[in-house]
C-alpha positions in Angstrom: 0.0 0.0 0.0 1.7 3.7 -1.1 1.6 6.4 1.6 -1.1 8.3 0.0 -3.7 5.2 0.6 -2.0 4.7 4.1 -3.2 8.3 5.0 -6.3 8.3 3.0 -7.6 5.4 5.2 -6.2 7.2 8.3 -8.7 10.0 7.4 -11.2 7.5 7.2 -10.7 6.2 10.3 -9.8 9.2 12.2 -13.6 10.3 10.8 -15.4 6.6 11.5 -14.2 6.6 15.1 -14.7 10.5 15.9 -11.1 11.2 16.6 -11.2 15.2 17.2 -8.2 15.5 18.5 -6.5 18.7 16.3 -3.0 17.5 16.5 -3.7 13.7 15.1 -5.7 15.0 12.3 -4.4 14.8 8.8 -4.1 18.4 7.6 -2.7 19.0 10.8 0.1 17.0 9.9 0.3 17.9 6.7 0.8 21.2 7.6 3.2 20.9 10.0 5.4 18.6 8.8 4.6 18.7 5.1 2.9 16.2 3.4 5.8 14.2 2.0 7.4 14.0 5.9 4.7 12.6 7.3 3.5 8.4 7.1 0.9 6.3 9.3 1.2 2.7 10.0 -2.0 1.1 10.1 -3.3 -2.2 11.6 -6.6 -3.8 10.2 -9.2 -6.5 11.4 -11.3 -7.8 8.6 -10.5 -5.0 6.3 -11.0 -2.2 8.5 -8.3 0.3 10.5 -8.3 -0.7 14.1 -5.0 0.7 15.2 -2.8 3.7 13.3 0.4 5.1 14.8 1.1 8.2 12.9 4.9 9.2 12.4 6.9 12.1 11.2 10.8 12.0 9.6 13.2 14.2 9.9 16.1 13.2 7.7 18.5 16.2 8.0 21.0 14.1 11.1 23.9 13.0 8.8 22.9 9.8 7.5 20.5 8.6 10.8 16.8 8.2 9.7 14.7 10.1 12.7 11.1 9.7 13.7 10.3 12.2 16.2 7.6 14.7 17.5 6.5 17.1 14.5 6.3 20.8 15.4 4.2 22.4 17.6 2.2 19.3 18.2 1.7 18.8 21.9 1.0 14.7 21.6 0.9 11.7 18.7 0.9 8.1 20.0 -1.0 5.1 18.7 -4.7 5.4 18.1 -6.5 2.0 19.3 -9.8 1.1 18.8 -10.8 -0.8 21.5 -14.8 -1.5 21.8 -13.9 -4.5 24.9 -16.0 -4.0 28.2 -13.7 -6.0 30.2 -10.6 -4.6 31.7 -8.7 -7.6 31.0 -9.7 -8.2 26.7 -9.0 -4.1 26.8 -5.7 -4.8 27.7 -5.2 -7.7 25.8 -6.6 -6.1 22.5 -4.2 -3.2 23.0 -1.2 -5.4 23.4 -1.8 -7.2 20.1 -2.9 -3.4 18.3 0.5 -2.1 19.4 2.8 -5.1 19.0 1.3 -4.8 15.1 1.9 -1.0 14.9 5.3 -1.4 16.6 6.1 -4.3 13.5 4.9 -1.5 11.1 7.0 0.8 12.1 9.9 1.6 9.3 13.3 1.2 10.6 14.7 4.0 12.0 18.0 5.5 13.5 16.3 7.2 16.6 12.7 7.3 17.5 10.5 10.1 20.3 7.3 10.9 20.9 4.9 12.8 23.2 1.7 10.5 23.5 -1.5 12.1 24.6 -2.2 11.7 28.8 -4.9 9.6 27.8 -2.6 6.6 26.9 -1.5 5.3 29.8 -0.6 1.7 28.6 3.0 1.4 27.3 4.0 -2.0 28.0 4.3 -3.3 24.6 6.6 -0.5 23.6 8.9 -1.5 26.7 8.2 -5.0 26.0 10.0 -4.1 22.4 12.8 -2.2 24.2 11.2 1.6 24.0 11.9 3.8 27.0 9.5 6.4 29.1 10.3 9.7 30.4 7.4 11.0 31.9 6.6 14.7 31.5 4.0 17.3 32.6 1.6 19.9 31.7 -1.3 22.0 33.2 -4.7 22.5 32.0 -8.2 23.5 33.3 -10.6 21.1 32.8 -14.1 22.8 33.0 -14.2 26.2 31.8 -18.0 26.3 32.2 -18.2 28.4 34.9 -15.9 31.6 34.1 -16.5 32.8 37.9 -14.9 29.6 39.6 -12.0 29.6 37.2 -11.3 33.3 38.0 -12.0 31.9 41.6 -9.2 29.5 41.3 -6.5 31.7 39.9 -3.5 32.8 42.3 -3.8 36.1 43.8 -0.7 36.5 42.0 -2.4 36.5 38.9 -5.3 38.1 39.3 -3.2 41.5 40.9 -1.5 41.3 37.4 -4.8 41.1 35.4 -6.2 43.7 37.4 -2.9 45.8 37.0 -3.0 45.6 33.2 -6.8 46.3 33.3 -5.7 49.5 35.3 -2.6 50.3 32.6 -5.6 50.6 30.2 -3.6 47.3 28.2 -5.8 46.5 25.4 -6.2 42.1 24.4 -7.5 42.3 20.6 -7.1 39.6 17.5 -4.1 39.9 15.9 -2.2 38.5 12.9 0.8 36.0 11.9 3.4 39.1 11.6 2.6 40.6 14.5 3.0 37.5 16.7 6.5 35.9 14.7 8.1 40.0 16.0 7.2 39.0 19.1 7.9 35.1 19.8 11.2 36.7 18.3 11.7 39.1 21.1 11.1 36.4 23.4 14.1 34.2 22.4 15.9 37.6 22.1 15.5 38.4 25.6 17.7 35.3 26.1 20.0 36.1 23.9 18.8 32.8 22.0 17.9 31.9 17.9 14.1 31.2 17.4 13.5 27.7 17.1 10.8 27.7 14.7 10.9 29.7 11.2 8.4 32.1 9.9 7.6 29.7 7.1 6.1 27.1 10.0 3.7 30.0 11.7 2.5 30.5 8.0 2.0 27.1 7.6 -0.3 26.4 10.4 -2.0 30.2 10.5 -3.0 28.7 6.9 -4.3 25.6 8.2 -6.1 26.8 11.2 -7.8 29.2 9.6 -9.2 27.5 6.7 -10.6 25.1 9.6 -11.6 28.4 11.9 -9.8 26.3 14.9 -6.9 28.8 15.6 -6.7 33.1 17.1 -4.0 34.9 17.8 -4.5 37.5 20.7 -1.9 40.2 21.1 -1.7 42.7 24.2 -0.9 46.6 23.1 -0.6 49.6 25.5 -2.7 52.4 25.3 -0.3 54.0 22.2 -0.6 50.8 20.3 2.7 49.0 21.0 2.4 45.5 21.0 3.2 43.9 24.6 3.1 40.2 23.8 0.5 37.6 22.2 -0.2 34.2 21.8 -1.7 31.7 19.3 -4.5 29.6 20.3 -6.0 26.3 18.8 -8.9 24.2 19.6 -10.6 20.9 18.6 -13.7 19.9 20.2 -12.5 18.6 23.6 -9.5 21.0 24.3 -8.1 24.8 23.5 -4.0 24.4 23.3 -2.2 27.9 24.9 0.1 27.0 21.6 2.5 29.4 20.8 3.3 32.5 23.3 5.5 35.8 22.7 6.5 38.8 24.8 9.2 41.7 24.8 10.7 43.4 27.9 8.2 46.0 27.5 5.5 43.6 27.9 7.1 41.5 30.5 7.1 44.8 32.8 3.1 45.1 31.9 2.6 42.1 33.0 0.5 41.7 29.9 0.9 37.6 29.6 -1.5 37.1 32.4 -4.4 39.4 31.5 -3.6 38.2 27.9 -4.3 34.5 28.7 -7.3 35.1 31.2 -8.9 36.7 27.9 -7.8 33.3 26.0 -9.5 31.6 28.3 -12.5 34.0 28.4 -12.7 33.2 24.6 -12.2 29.7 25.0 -14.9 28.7 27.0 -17.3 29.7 23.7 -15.9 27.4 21.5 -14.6 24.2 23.6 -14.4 22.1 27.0 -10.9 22.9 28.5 -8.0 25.0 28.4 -4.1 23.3 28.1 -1.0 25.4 28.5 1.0 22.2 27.3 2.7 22.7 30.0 6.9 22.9 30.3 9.7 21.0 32.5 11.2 24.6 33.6 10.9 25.4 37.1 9.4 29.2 36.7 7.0 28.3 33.5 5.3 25.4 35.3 4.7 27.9 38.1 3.2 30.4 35.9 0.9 28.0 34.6 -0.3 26.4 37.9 -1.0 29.8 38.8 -4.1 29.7 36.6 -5.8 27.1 38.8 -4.6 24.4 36.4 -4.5 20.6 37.2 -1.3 19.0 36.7 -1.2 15.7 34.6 1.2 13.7 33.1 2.1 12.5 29.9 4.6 9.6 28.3 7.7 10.6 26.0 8.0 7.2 24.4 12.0 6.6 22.5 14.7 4.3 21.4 17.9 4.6 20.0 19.9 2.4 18.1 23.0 3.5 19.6 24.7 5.3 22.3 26.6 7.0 20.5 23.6 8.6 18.6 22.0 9.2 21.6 24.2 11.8 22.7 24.2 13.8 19.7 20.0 13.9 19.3 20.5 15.4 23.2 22.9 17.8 21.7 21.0 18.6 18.6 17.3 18.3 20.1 
């Protein structure tokens, strides 16, 4: 079977199952990763897709073939489905889904991914020597009620939401140009390059507009200079905080927080949740359990197929 058929009956299935999740979705990958980086392996039970692992490669490591997390995309993973009622035929089932995907998988130099929190069964990827690091993010799980989720912020951050309120700091929709200066001036600040190229905002701006699933906010001052901003996407379960920028100027305005309480404001109207996908660094995770988020925790899943290869993807990546 080509790639092209592979993907066209991942579509399928991703549609037959309701599978809304934005960043397993085809033109989500095809965006981000380009259509020709991106291939599925698929497992089938009397002709029809019961399992699909999507992958992304990234050939540009010497001559080491690399499967690893795509761009922006907060989670992949395997994609079972699993109709048992009994705890012990779920498990099962799984076992023999993923042992299947894992013999689909194309060989590979290095392999990582980030799997959604709600995969919580590994085994068979240990079982086929695959490692787990476990990581973390934050999210608020019920933004129904605006007034308790206000309710559960820090007083931290509501002083600096009422603070920027008081500065007269104004949250509006913005556009791709506006939020590339400043995810720039964020990296700036630490005298660092900016992972991510211009090309890649376009890239998804184009796809999550043509699916009305993605806003940019930006925070100006009162003369109309821009403070920071942040990109938000949402499928039918979950708004992702996705991409974030801010410039000293900002930073002193303490614009991020009165910036993401209006992200939140706006995603209440159009989903379930909120997710700042979360970070490993000490002062970020703080920031974003200042919200009133939940903490939960997720799999990186990798192997390697040498030490020595190892250590340069911890360089490199």
């Amino acid at each position: 079977m080509t790639s092209n058929k592979r993907k066209l009956e991942y579509e399928k299935f991703l549609v037959e199952n309701s599978v809304t999740s934005i960043f397993q979705q085809d033109w989500w990958l095809d965006a981000l990763c380009g259509r020709e980086n991106w291939d599925v392996c698929l497992v089938k039970r009397d002709g029809k897709v019961v399992g699909a692992l999507p992958l992304y490669f990234k050939n540009k490591l010497f001559f080491f073939r690399l499967i690893l997390q795509p761009p922006l995309t907060q989670f992949l993973g395997p994609i079972i489905k699993n109709h048992a009622t009994k705890y012990d035929k779920k498990i099962s089932n799984e076992k023999k889904i993923m042992n299947e995907l894992i013999k689909e998988i194309p060989k590979f130099s290095y392999f990582n991914q980030s799997w959604s929190s709600d995969l919580t069964n590994w085994l068979p990827f240990y079982w086929n020597g695959f490692k787990q690091t476990t990581q973390y993010s934050y999210s608020i799980n019920d933004l129904r009620d605006l007034d308790k989720v206000w309710n559960n912020l820090t007083g931290a951050v509501r002083t600096d939401i009422r603070k920027a309120q008081k500065k007269n700091i104004k949250i509006r929709f913005g556009d791709i140009e506006e939020l590339y200066l400043l995810y720039k001036s964020t990296y700036a600040i630490k005298n660092k390059k900016p992972p991510l190229t211009k090309n890649v905002f376009l890239s998804l701006d184009k796809a999550c507009s043509a699916k009305n699933c993605g806003k940019i906010f930006i925070a100006e001052d009162a003369n109309g200079l821009l403070l920071s901003g942040a990109y938000i996407v949402w499928d039918h379960n979950t708004a992702y905080y996705l991409i974030g920028g801010l410039n000293d100027y900002g930073k002193k305005m303490s614009s991020q927080s009165y910036l993401l309480w209006e992200a939140i404001n706006f995603s209440s109207h159009v989903t379930k949740k909120f997710d700042f996908e979360g970070s490993m660094n000490e002062q970020i995770e703080s920031f974003f359990r200042g919200f009133g988020a939940e903490q939960r925790q997720y799999f990186s899943v990798s192997k390697t197929s040498s030490k020595l290869l190892n250590i340069v993807i911890e360089i490199l990546y």
